[in-house]
C-alpha positions as CSV (number, residue, x, y, z in Angstrom):
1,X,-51.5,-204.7,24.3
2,X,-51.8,-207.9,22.7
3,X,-53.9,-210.1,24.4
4,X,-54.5,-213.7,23.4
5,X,-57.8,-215.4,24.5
6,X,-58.3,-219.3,24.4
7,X,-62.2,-219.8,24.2
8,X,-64.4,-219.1,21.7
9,X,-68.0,-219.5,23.6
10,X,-69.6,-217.2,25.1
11,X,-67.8,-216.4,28.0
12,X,-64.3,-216.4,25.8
13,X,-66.3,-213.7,23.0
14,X,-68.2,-211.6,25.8
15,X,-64.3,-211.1,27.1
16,X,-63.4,-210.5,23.6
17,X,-65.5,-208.0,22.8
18,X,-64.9,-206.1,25.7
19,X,-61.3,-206.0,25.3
20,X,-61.3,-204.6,21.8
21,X,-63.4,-201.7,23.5
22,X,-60.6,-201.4,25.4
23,X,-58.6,-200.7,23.1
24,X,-56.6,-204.1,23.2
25,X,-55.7,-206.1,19.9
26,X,-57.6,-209.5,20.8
27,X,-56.7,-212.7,19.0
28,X,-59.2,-215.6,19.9
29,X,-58.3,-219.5,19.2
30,X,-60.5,-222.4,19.7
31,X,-60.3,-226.3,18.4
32,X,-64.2,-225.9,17.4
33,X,-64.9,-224.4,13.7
34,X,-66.4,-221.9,14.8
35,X,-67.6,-219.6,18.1
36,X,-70.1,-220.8,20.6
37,X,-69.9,-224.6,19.6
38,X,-69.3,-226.2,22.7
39,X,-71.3,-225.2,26.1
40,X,-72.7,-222.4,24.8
41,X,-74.3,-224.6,21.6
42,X,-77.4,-225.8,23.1
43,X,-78.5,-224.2,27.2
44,X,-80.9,-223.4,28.8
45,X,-81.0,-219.8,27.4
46,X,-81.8,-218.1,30.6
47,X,-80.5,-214.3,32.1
48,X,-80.5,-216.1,35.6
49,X,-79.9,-213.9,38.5
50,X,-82.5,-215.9,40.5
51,X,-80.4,-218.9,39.9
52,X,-78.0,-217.3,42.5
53,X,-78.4,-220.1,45.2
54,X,-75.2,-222.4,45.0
55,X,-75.3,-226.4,44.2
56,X,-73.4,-226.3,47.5
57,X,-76.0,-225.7,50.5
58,X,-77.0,-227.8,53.1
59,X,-80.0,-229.5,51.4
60,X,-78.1,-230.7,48.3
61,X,-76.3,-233.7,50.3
62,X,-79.2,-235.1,51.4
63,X,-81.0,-235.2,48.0
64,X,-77.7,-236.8,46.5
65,X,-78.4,-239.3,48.6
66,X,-81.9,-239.8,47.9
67,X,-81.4,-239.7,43.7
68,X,-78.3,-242.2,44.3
69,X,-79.3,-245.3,42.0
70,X,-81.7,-243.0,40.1
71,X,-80.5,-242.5,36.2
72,X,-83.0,-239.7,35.9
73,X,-81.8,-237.6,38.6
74,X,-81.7,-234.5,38.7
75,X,-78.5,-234.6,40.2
76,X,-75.7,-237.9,39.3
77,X,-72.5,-238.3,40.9
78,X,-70.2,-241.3,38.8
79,X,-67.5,-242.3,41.8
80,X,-65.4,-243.7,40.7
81,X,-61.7,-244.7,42.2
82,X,-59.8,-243.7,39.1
83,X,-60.8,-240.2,39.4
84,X,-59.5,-238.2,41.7
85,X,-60.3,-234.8,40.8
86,X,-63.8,-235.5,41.2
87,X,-62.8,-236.7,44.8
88,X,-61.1,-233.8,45.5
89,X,-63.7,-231.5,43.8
90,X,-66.2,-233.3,46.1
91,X,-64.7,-233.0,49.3
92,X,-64.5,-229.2,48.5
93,X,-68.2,-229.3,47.4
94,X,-69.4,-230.7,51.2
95,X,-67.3,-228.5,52.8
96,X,-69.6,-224.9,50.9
97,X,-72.4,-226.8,51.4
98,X,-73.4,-225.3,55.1
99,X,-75.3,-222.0,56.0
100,X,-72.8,-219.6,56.5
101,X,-71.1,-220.7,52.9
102,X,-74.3,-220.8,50.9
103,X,-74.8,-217.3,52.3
104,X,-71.0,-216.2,51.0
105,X,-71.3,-217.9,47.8
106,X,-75.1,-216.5,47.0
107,X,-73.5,-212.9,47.9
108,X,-70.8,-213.4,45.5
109,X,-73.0,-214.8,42.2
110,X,-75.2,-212.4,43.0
111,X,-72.6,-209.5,42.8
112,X,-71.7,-210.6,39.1
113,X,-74.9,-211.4,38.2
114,X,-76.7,-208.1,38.5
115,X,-73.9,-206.9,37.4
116,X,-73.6,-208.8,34.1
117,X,-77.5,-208.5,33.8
118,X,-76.9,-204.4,33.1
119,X,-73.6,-204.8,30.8
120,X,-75.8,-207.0,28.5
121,X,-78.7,-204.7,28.8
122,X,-76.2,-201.8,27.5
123,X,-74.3,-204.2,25.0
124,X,-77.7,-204.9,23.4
125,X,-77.9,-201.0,23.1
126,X,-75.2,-200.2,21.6
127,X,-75.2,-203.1,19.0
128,X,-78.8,-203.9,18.6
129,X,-77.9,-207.6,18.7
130,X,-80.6,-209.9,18.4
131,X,-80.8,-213.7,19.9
132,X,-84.7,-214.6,20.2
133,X,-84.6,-212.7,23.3
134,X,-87.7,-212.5,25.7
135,X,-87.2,-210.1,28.7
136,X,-90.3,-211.0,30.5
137,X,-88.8,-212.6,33.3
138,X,-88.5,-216.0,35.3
139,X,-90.8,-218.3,37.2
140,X,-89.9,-220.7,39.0
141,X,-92.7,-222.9,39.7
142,X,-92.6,-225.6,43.0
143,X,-95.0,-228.6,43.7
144,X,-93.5,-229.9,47.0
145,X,-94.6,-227.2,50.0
146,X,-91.3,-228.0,51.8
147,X,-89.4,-227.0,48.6
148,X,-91.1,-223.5,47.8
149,X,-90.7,-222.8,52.1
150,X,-87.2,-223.4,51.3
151,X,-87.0,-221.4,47.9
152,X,-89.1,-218.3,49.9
153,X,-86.3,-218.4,52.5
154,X,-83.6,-218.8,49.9
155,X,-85.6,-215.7,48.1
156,X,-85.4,-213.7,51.2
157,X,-81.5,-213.9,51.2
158,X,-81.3,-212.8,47.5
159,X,-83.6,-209.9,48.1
160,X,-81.0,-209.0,51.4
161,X,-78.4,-208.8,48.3
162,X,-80.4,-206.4,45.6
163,X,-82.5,-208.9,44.0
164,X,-86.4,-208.7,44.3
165,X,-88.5,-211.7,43.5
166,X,-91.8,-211.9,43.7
167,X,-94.3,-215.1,45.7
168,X,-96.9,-216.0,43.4
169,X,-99.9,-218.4,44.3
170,X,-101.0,-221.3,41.9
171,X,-103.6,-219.5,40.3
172,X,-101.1,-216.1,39.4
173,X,-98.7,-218.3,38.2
174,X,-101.2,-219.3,35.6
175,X,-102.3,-216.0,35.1
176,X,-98.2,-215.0,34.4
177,X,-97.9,-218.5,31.9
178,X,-101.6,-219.6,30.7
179,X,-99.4,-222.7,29.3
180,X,-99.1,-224.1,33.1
181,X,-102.5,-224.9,32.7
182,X,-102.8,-228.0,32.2
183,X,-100.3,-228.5,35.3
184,X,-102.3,-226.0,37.4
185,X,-103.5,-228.4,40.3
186,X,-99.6,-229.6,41.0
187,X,-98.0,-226.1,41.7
188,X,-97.7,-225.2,45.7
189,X,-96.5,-221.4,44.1
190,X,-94.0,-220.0,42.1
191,X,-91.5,-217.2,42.4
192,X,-91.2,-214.3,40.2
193,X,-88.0,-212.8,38.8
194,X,-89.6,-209.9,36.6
195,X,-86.0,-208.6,35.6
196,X,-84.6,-211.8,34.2
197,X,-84.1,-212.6,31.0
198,X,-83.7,-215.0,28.4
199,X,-82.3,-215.8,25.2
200,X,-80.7,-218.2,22.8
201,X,-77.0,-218.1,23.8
202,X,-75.4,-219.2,20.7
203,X,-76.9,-217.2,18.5
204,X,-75.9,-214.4,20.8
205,X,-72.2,-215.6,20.8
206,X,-71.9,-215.6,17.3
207,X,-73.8,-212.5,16.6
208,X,-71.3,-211.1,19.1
209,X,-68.6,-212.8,16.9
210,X,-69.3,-211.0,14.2
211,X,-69.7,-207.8,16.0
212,X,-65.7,-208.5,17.6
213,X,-64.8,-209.0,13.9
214,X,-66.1,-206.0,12.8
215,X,-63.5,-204.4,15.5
216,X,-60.4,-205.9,14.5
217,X,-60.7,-209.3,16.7
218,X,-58.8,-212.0,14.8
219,X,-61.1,-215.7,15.5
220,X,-58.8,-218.5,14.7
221,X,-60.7,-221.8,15.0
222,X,-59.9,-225.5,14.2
223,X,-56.4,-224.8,16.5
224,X,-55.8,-227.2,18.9
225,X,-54.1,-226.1,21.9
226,X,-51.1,-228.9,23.4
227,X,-50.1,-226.5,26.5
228,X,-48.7,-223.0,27.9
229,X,-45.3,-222.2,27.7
230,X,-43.7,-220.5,30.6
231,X,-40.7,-219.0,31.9
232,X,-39.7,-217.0,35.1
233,X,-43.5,-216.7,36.0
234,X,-45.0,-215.4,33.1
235,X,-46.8,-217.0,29.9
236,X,-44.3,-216.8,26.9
237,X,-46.3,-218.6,24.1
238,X,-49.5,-221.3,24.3
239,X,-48.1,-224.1,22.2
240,X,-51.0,-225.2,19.5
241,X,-50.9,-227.4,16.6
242,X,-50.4,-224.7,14.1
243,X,-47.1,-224.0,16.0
244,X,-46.6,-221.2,19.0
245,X,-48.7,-218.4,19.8
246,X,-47.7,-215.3,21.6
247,X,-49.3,-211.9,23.3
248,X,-48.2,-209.9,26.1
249,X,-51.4,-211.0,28.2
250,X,-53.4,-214.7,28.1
251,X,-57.2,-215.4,28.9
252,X,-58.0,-218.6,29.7
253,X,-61.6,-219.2,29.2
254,X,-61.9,-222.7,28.2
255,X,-64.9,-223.9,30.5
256,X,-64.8,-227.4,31.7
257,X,-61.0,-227.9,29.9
258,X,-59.8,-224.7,31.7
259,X,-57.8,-227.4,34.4
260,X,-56.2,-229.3,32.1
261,X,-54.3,-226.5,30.2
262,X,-53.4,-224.8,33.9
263,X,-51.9,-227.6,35.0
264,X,-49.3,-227.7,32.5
265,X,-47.6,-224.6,34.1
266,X,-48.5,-225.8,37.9
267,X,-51.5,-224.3,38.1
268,X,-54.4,-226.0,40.0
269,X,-58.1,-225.0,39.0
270,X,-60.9,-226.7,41.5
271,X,-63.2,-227.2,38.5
272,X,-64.9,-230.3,37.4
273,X,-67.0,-230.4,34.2
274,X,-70.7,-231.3,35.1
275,X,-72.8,-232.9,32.0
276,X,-75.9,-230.9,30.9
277,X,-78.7,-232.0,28.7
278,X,-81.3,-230.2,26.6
279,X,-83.6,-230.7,23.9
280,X,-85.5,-228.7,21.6
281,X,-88.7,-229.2,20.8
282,X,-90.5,-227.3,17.3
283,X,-93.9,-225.4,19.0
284,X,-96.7,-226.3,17.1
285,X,-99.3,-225.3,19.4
286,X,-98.4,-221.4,20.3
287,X,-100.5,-221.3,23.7
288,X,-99.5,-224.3,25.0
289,X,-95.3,-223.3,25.1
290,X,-94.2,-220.4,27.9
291,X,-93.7,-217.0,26.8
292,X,-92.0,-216.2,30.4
293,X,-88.9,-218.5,30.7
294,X,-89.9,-221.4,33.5
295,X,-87.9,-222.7,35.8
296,X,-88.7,-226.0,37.6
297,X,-86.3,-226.1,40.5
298,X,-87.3,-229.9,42.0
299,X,-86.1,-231.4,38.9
300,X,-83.5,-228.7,38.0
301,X,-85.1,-227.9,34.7
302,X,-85.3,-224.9,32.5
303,X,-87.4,-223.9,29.8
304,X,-87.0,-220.8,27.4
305,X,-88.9,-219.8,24.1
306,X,-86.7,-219.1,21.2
307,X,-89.2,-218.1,18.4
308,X,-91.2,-221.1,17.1
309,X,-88.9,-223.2,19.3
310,X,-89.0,-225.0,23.0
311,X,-86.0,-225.2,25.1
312,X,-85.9,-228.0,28.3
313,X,-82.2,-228.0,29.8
314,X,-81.0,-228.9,33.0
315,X,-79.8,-232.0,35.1
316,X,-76.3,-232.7,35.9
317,X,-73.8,-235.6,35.8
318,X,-70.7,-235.5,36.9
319,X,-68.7,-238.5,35.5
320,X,-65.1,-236.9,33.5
321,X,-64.8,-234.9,30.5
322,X,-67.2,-237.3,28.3
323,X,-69.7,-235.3,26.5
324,X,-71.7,-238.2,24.7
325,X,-75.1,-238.2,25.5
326,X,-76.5,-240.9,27.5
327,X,-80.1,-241.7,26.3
328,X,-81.9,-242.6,28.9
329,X,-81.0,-239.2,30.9
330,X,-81.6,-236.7,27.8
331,X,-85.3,-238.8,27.1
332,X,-86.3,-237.9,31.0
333,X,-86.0,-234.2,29.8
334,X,-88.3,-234.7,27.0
335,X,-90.7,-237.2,29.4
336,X,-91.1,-233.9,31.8
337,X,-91.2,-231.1,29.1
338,X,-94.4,-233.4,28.0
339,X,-96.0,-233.6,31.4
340,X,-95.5,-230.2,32.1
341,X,-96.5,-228.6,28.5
342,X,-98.1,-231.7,26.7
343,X,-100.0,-229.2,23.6
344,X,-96.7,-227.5,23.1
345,X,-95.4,-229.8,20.1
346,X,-94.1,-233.0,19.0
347,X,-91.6,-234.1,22.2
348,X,-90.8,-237.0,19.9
349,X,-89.2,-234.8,17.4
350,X,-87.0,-233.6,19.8
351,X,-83.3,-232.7,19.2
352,X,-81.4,-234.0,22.1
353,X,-77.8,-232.3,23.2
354,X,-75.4,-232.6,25.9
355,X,-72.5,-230.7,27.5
356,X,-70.1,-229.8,29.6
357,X,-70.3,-227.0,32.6
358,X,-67.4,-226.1,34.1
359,X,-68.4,-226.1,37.8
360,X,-66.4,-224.9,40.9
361,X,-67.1,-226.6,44.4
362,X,-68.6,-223.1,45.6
363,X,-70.7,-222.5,42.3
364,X,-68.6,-218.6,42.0
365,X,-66.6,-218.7,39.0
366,X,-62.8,-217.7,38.8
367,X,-62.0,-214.2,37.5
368,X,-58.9,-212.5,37.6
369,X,-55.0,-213.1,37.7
370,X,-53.1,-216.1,38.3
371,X,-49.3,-216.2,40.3
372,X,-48.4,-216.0,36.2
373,X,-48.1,-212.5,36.3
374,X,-50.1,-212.5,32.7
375,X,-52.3,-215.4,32.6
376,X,-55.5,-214.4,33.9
377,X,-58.6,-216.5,34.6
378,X,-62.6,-215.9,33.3
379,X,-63.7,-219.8,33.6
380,X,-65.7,-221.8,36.0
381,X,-69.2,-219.9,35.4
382,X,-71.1,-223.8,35.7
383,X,-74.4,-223.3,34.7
384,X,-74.5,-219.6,34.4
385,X,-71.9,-219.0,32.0
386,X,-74.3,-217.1,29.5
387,X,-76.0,-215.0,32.6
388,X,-72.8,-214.1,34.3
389,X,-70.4,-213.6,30.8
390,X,-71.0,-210.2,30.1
391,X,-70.2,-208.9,34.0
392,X,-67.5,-211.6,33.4
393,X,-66.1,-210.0,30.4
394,X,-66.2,-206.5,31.3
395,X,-64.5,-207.4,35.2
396,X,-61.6,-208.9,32.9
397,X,-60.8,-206.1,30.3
398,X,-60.7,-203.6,33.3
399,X,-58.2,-205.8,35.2
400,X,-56.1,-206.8,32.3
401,X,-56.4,-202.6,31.0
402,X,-55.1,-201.7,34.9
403,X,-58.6,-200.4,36.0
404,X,-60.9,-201.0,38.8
405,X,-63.7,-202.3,37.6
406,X,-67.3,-201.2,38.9
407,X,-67.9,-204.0,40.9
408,X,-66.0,-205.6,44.2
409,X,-64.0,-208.4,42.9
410,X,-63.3,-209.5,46.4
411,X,-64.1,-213.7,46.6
412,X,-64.3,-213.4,42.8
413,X,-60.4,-214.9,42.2
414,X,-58.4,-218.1,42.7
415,X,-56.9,-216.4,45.5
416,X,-60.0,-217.8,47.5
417,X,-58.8,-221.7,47.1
């Protein structure tokens, strides 16, 4: 079967990959020059199962509230009147964010996750891929005692689902990462995800790239896609600058600009893009970067070693499908990777990035078929695009191939909106 997919980061090559395992012939476009340019470019680089939790619970509202006026939040909301799909997107955001739905929506991340966590372990096998990955785990560290009571209860839910993490007291966190040191005296505890990962996801994708290439995937970049064509509820071509593309099945996996293309054939995706920052910092002093990849959860940071480099990423804005970096927002990142490893190198050096997650109000991503009986959906992964892609990408080639895949799909699909 021909199968066109329209995505060329991580998610869209994971999916591509596993395709031409199945046997397909895979033809991937994208507008960028070349794979893993756009979300996958510059993240947080974690393997995040523990990162499970949903935006949407019922403590998120309240903490809007309290970062509203606040450009350095961890968390920025831009209403605004002419913008209605993040109104709508909203409204189905408050809605997840109670008890019972947190519970649902953790189950369902957590499904894929694990999941996806194994399919990389094996892809990694079989290709001997490399990506400056670490695989000795996550911490996430708190400083607030109401925040880590609310993290150990969240951690009890996740261990209800398959995944163990582990408690940790001030001084074991420092034991685990001798470059919280200097921070020792602020930490309330820390929680422990020994099976985690992390990685730099662009290198990944295009080592990946490659790898597809090397089975017969055709990567057309620089194509600029104006629409899909339908007819009599099925995809007949995706219209593109260098004229009309056909295949007998269509992946959309175009992240944050996954809505826009649906909606030319009446299709309507609750995704909204949510901005993300990073910057990278050159390590100068070994000991004082992390070995194990850090997660501060009050400020919604990340922080994963690639080599002789530092990666801080995190924060969200939600304000339309501008990707330009607003200072002020990517210099608090580099203010708190300071404060919290201040010997790791020279923050003032840092190269500062931004871009777009494609967030759904429920934090699940979207995977599987559309009422277009061969358009099929692997978009929406927010924040966890690079831990969820490979689960992601296998789910997909089974459903497109006609096979059940290993895992439940059930909650997994637009069928759930």
């Amino acid at each position: 079967m021909k199968v066109l997919v329209m995505g060329a980061g991580v998610v869209g090559t994971t999916a591509a990959w596993y395709l031409a395992k199945a046997g397909h012939q895979v033809t991937v476009i994208d507008r960028q020059p070349g794979a893993g340019l756009e979300t996958s470019f510059a993240n947080g680089g974690q393997i995040s199962a523990s990162h499970a939790e949903p935006w949407a619970n019922p403590a998120t509202p309240g903490k809007a509230l309290r970062w509203m006026g606040r450009e350095d939040a961890p968390l920025v909301f831009r209403w605004r009147r002419w913008d209605p799909p993040l109104w709508a997107w909203g409204l189905r955001f408050l809605t997840n964010c109670t008890e019972r739905r947190t519970k649902i929506n953790t189950e369902r991340t957590l499904r894929l996750a694990l999941y996806s966590r194994r399919a990389l372990a094996e892809l990694r096998d079989e290709t001997g891929i490399q990506y400056d990955q670490r695989r000795q785990g996550i911490l996430h560290i708190y400083r607030d005692r109401h925040e880590y009571g609310h993290a150990l209860r969240a951690a009890d839910l996740m261990a209800a689902y398959g995944l163990p993490r582990q408690p940790r007291t001030p001084p074991e966190c420092v034991t685990l990462e001798p470059a919280l040191a200097d921070v020792a005296g602020e930490l309330a505890g820390g929680l422990f995800s020994p099976d985690d990962e992390s990685g730099d996801a662009h290198l990944f994708t295009t080592g990946l790239a490659a790898r597809c290439a090397e089975r017969g995937v055709t990567f057309r970049y620089d194509v600029t896609l104006h629409g899909l064509v339908s007819e009599a509820g099925r995809i007949t071509s995706v219209a593109t600058d260098q004229g009309p593309l056909t295949a007998d099945a269509y992946l959309l996996a175009l992240g944050s600009w996954s809505p826009r293309l649906a909606a030319g054939v009446g299709l309507r995706l609750p995704i909204y893009p949510a901005k993300g920052y990073s910057a990278t910092i050159a390590v100068d002093d070994p000991s004082g970067a992390p070995c194990v990849s850090i997660t501060d959860d009050e400020n919604k940071l990340v922080f994963s070693r690639f080599g002789d480099r530092l990666r801080c990423a995190g924060t969200a804005e939600l304000a339309g499908w501008n990707a330009t970096l607003t200072e002020t927002r990517a210099q608090a990142l580099v203010t708190k990777a300071r404060a919290l490893f201040p010997r790791a190198g020279n923050f003032d050096a840092a190269t500062l990035w931004a871009g777009l997650r494609p967030v759904t109000p429920d934090s699940v991503p979207i995977l599987g078929a559309t009422p277009l009986g061969n358009l099929w959906l692997d978009t929406g992964h927010g924040t966890l695009g690079w831990t969820l892609s490979c689960g992601s990408g296998r789910v997909i080639a089974d459903l497109i191939s006609g096979r059940r895949p290993d895992i439940d799909t059930n909650g997994l699909d637009l069928a759930r909106f």
